[in-house]
C-alpha positions as CSV (number, residue, x, y, z in Angstrom):
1,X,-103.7,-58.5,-141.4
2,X,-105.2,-56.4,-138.8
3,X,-108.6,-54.7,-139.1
4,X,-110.2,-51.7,-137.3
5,X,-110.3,-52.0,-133.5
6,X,-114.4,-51.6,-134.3
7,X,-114.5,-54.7,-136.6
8,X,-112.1,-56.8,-134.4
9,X,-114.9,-56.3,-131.5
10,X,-117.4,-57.1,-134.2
11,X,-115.5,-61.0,-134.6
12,X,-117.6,-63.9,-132.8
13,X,-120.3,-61.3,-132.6
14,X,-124.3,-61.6,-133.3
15,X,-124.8,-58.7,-136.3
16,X,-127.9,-58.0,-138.1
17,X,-129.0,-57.2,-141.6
18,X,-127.8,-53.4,-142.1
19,X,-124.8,-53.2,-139.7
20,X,-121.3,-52.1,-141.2
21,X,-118.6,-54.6,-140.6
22,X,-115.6,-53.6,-142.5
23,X,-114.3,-49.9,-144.1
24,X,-112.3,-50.5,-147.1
25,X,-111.3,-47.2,-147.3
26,X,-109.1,-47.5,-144.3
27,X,-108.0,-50.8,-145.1
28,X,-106.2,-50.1,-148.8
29,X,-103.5,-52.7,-150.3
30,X,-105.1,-55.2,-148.3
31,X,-107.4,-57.6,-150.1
32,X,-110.7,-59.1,-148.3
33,X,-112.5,-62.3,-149.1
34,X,-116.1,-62.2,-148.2
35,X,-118.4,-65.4,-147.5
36,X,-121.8,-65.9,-146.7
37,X,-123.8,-63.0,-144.7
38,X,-122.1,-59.8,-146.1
39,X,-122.4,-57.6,-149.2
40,X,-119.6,-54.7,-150.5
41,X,-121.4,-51.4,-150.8
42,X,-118.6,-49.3,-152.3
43,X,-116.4,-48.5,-149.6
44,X,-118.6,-50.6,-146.9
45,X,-119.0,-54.0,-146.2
46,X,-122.9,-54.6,-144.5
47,X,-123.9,-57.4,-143.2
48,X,-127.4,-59.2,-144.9
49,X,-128.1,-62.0,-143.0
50,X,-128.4,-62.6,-139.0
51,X,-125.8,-64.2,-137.0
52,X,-122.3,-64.5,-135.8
53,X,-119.4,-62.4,-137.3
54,X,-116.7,-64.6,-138.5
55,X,-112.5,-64.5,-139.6
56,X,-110.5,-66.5,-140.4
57,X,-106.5,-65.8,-141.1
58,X,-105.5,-64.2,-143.3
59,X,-108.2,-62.3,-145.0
60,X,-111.8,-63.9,-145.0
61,X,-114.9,-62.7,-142.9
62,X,-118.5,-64.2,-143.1
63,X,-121.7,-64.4,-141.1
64,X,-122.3,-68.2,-139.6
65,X,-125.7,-68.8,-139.2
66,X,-127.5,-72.2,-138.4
67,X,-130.0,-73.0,-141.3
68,X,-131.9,-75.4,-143.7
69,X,-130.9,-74.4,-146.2
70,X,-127.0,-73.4,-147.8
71,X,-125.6,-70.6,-149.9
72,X,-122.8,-72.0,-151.8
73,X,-119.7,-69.9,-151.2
74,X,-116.4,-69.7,-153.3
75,X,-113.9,-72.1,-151.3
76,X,-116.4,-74.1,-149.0
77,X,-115.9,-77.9,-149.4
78,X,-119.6,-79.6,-149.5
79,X,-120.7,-83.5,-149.7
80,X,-122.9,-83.6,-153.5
81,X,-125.2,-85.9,-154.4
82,X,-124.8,-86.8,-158.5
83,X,-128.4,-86.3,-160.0
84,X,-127.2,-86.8,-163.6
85,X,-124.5,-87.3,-165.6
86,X,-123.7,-85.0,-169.4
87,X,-121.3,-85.5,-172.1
88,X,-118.7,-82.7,-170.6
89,X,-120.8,-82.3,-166.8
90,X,-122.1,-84.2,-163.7
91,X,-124.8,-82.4,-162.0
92,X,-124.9,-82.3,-158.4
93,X,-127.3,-81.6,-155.6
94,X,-125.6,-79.9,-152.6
95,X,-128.3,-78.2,-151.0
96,X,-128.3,-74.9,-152.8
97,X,-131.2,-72.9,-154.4
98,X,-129.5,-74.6,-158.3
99,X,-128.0,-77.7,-158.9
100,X,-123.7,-77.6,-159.4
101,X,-122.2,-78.5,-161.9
102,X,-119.0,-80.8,-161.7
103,X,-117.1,-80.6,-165.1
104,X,-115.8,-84.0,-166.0
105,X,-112.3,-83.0,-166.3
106,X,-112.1,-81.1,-162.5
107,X,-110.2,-84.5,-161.4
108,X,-106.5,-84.5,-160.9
109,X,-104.8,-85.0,-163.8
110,X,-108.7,-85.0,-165.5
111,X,-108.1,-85.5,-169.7
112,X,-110.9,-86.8,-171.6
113,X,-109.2,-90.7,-171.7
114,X,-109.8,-90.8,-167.8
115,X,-113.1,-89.2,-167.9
116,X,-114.3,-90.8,-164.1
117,X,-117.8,-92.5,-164.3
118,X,-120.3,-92.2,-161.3
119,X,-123.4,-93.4,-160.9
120,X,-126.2,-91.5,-160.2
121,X,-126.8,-91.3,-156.0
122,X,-122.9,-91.4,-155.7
123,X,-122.0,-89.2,-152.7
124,X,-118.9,-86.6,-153.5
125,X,-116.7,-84.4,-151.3
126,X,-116.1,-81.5,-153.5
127,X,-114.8,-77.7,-153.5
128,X,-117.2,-74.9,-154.4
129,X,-114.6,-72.7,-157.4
130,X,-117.3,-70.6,-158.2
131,X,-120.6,-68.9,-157.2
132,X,-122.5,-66.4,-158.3
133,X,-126.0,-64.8,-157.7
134,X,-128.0,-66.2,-160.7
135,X,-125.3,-69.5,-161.6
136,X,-125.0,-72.4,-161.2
137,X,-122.5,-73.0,-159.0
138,X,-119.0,-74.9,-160.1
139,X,-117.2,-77.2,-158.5
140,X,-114.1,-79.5,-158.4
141,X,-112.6,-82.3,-156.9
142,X,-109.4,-81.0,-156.5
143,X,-107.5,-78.7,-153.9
144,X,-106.0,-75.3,-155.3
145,X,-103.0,-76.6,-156.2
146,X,-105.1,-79.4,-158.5
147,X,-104.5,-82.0,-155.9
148,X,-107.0,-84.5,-155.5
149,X,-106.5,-85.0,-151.7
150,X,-109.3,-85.6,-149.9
151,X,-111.4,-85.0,-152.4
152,X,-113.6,-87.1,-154.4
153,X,-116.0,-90.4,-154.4
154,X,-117.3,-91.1,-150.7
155,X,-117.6,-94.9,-150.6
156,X,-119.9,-96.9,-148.1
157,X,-120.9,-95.1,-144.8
158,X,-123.8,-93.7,-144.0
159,X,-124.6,-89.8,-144.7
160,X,-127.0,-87.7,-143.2
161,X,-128.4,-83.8,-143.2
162,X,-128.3,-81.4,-140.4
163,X,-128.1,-77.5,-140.3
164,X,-125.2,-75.7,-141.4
165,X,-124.3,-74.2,-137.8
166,X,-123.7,-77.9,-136.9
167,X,-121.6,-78.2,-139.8
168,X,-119.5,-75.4,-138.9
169,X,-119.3,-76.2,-134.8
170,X,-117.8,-80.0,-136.4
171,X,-115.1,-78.3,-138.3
172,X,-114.2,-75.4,-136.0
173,X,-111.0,-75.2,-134.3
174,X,-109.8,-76.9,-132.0
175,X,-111.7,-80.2,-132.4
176,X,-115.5,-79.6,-131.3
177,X,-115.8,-81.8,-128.0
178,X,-118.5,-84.5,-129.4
179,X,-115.7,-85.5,-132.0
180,X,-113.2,-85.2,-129.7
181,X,-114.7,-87.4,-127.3
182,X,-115.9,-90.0,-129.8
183,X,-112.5,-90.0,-131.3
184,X,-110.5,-91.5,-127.9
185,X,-113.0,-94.4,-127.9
186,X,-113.8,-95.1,-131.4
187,X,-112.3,-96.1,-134.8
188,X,-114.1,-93.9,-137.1
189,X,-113.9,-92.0,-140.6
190,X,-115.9,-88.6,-141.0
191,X,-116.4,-85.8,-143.9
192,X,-118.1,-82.7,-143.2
193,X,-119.7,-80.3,-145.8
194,X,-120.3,-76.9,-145.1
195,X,-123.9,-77.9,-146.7
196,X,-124.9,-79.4,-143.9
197,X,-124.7,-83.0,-144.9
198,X,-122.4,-85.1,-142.7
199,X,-120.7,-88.6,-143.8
200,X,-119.6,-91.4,-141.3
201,X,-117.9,-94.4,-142.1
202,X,-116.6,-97.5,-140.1
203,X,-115.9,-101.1,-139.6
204,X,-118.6,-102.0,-137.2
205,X,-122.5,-100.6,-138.4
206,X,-123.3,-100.2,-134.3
207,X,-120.2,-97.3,-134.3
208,X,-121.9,-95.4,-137.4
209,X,-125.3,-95.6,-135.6
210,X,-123.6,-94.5,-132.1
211,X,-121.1,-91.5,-133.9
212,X,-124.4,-90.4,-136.2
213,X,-126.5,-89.8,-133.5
214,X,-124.1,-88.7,-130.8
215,X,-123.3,-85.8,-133.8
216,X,-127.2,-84.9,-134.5
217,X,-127.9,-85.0,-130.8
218,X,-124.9,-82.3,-130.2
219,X,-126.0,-79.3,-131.8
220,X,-128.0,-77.5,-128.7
221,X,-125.6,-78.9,-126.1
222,X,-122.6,-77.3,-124.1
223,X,-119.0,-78.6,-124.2
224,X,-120.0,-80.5,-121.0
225,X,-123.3,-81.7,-122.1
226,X,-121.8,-83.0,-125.4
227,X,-118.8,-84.8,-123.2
228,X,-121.7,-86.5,-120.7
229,X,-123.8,-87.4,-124.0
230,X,-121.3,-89.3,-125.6
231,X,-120.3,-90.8,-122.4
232,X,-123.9,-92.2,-121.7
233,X,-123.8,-93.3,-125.4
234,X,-120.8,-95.0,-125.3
235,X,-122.0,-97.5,-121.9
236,X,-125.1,-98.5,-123.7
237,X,-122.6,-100.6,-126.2
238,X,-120.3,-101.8,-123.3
């Protein structure tokens, strides 16, 4: 897809509340996804919430900010925490405004004889399917094919909460340096919610401490900085 020259300029951009981002008019048989940040005014696509202009192939844009707290967005794969547990619904914290609901029978393969049971606390990596001003949001623990895959029950680790312009900067492409520096040295596992909560996972407790601070301690460093942190970090265990 290829947008206006203006809106490609726009991309990786700081915009405000009130600029125009996108003309639909000019862009017709083409169909636009819009995350977090920006609001369709008729023919106009505005921007309500400060911060960078983002794409992503083939049709998505959205505003990344860094903030507290998250505005659940159709597609975005969070870490939940289940509060409580209903006959055909868990409910689950993941940082919004409402709680989520997770219907029992979002699972792959999900029929009421396999009905999974979680305890209250448990830690999910789900998929936002729907949200809407004024809902609660939905969500599933499969891909869009109905695919578990990575989805589901996060067991052991340790998981902790930082803004969600951290989050993003850990799942960006190509690898952000602090994970791709910790990665040569250590054995680790790691999910990432676009919620801002962060889960780490490995054999030795000292390697959770060192990757969980190493990732907390990254968000208002450079490349370089981030490359000299962990290697600091990484002598104090040697």
């Amino acid at each position: 897809m290829e947008a206006k020259p203006s809106t490609a300029n726009l991309v990786d951009k700081i915009v405000v509340p009130g600029d125009v981002v996108l003309d639909l008019s000019s862009m017709t048989n083409q169909t636009i996804k819009l995350g977090g940040g920006l609001r369709q005014e008729c023919d106009s696509v505005s921007v309500i919430k400060a911060g960078k202009l983002r794409f992503s192939k083939p049709n998505k844009y959205w505003v990344e900010s860094s903030q507290k707290r998250y505005v659940p967005c159709v597609e975005d794969t969070v870490l939940g925490i289940v509060v409580d547990c209903k006959a055909d619904n868990f409910f689950v914290d993941i940082r919004g405004p409402t709680i989520a609901f997770l219907p029992v029978l979002a699972f792959e393969g999900g029929t009421r004889r396999n009905i999974p049971k979680f305890e209250i606390g448990s830690l999910l990596y789900v998929r936002v399917v729907k949200a809407n001003p004024g809902m609660n949001p939905e969500l599933s623990c499969t891909d869009a094919s109905g695919k578990a895959a990575e989805f589901g029950l996060l067991k052991d680790g340790y998981m902790f909460e930082t803004s969600t312009g951290l989050s993003r900067m850990l799942l960006s492409s190509p690898t952000c340096p602090v994970l791709e520096e910790l990665g040569k040295q250590l054995s680790f596992e790691i999910a990432v919610g676009l919620n801002g909560r962060v889960w780490v996972n490995a054999e030795s407790p000292s390697t959770v401490v060192l990757v969980s601070n190493a990732i907390m301690n990254s968000e208002s460093l450079s490349a370089v900085q981030q490359k000299i942190m962990v290697d600091k970090l990484l002598q104090r265990i040697k």
